[in-house]
N, C-alpha and C positions, 0 to 999 in steps of 0.2 A: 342631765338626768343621771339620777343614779345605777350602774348598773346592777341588775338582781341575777341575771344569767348568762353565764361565761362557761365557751368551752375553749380552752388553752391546748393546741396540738395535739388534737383527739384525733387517735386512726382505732377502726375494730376491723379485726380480721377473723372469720369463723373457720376451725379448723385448724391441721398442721398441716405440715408438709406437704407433699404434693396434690394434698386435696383441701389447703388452705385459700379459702375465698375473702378477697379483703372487699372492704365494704366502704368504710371511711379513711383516709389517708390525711393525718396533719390538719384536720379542720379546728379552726376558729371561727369564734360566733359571741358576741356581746349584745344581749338583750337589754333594753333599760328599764325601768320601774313606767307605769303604763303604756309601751312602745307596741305596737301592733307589726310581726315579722311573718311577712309569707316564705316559704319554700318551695323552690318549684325546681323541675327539672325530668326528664325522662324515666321511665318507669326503670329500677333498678339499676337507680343514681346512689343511694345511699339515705334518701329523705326519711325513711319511716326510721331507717337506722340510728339516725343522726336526732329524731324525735326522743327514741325510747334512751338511747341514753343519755340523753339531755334531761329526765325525768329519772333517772335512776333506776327504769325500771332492768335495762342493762348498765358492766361494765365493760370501760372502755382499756382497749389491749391496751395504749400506749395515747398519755395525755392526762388533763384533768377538766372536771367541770367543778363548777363553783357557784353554789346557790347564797347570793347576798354577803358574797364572800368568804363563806366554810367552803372548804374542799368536800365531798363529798367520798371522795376515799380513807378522810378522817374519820368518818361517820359509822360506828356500829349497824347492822339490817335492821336491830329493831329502831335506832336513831330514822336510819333512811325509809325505814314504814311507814315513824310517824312523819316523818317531813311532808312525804307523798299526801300522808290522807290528812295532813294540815292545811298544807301549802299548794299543793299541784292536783288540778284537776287534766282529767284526760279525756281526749273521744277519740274513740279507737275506732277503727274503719269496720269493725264484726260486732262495734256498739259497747259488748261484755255487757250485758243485764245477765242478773240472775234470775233465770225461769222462775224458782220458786217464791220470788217477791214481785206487788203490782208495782206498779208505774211509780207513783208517789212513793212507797215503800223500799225500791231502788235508790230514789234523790236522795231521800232522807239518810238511808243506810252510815253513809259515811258521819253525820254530824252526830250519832245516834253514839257510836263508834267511841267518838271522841266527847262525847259524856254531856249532851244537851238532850233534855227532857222530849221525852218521846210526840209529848202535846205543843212543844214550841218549835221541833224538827218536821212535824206535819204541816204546819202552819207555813212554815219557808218552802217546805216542799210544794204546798199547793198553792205557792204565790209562782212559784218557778216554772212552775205548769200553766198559770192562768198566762204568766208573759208569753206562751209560745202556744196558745192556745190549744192544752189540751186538760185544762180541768175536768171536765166531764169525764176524762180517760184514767183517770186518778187510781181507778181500785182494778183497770184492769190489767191482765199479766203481758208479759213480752209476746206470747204466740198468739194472744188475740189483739195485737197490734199491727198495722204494715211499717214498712220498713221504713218511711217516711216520718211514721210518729216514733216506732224505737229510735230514730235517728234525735229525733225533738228530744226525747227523754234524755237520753246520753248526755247531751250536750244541757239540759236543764241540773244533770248530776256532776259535770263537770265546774259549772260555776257558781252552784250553790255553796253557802259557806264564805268564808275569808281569805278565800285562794287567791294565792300571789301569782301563781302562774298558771297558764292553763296551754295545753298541748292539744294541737289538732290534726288528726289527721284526715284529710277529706272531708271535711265537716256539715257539706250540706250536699256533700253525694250522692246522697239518697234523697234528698229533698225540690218540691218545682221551684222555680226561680222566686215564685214573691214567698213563698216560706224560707228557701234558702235567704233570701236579705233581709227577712225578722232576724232570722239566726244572727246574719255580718253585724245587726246593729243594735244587739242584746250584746252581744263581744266587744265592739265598739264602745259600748257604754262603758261594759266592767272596766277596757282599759282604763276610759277616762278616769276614772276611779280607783286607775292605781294599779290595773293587775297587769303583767305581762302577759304577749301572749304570742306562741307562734306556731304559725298553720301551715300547713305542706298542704300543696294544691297542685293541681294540672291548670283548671280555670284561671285565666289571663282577669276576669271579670272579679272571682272573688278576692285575687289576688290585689288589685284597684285600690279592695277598703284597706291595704296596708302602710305604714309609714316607709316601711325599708321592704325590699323585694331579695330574696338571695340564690341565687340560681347554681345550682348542683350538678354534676355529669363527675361520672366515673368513680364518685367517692371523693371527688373535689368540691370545694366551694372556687367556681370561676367567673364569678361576676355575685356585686352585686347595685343595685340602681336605687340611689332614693330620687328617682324621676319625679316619683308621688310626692307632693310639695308636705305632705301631713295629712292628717283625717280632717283637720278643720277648714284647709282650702277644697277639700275634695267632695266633702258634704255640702249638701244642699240645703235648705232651711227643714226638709223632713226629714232630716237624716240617712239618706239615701247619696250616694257618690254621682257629682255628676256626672253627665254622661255626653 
């Protein structure tokens, strides 16, 4: 498969001198075009670190990442804006809705952005909604939601559109188990379809529906296990990992 994300000797260290805190040290990471990668590791390993600048939304002290093969330190902020709201969807563990737009008008935002008619951007929005069951929730705002459903949303704004990649962080931590595994197997699907994707987790269980498992400590990458034969030995005829 082809690879889409690559980080080549990435270390970030926040700060200088005596009150420089390093975070990632020398990591490498190869994503391939629909490949499903979990991240796991002890809390203030480096995982969410190693997310954001895998997405460009940081850079990295010393190293490079490379989306489909452009270095991304080639790339202009306005170049690396549009990549992000082309290419990369995100779910951030604090969600990022904007208060002052509903539910649907969050998904949409980004496709809106990028110059698709406001009438054919609702219509994806409210397909993206009905797969995670919450159309009826459509018009309303992030504080008359729980955090359950801003969790749904997030993640419906994350894979809406022609995202190549999609970055997760915690992704169903707000969520109970059978809506957490609509989420695994709406993510599941996109891969199949091509999108990368990869999700920092604690859960052993979410971690399952992955192809490659990469285990973190210290700001290292120190293991990692494709134990998991693929998502297609793993799945069951409903789409659900056995168990």
């Amino acid at each position: 498969m082809t690879a889409l994300l690559e980080l080549r000797g990435v270390s970030k260290t926040y700060g200088a001198g005596a009150a420089a805190v390093p975070a990632l040290h020398g990591v490498d990471l190869c994503v391939a075009t629909g490949e499903l990668v979990a991240v796991m590791g002890p809390s203030g390993s480096g995982k969410s670190t190693l997310l954001t600048i895998a997405g460009s939304l940081e850079k990295p002290t010393t190293g490079e990442v490379l989306f489909d093969g452009t270095p991304l330190s080639g790339l202009s902020p306005n170049d690396r804006a549009r990549l992000r709201r082309r290419h990369i969807g995100y779910v951030f563990q604090d969600f990022n809705l904007l208060a002052g737009l509903t539910a649907v008008e969050n998904i949409t935002m980004p496709l809106e952005l990028d110059g698709l008619k406001a009438k054919q951007a609702r219509k994806e929005g409210m397909r993206a909604l009905e797969e995670l069951g919450l159309a009826d929730r459509a018009g309303s705002f992030p504080d008359e939601l729980s955090g359950g459903m801003r969790q749904r949303v997030a993640i419906a704004r994350a894979l809406i559109g022609q995202r190549r990649l999609l970055l997760a962080d915690e992704p169903t931590g707000a969520l109970d188990s059978d809506t957490g595994e609509g989420v695994m197997r709406l993510i599941r699907s996109a891969c199949r379809a091509g999108t990368a994707a990869v999700l920092v987790t604690h859960d052993a269980q979410l971690a399952s529906w992955a192809d490659r498992v990469v285990f973190v400590r210290d700001g290292l990458v120190v293991d990692t296990s494709s134990s998991f034969e693929g998502p297609e030995s793993l799945l069951s005829s409903d789409g659900e990992p056995e168990r």
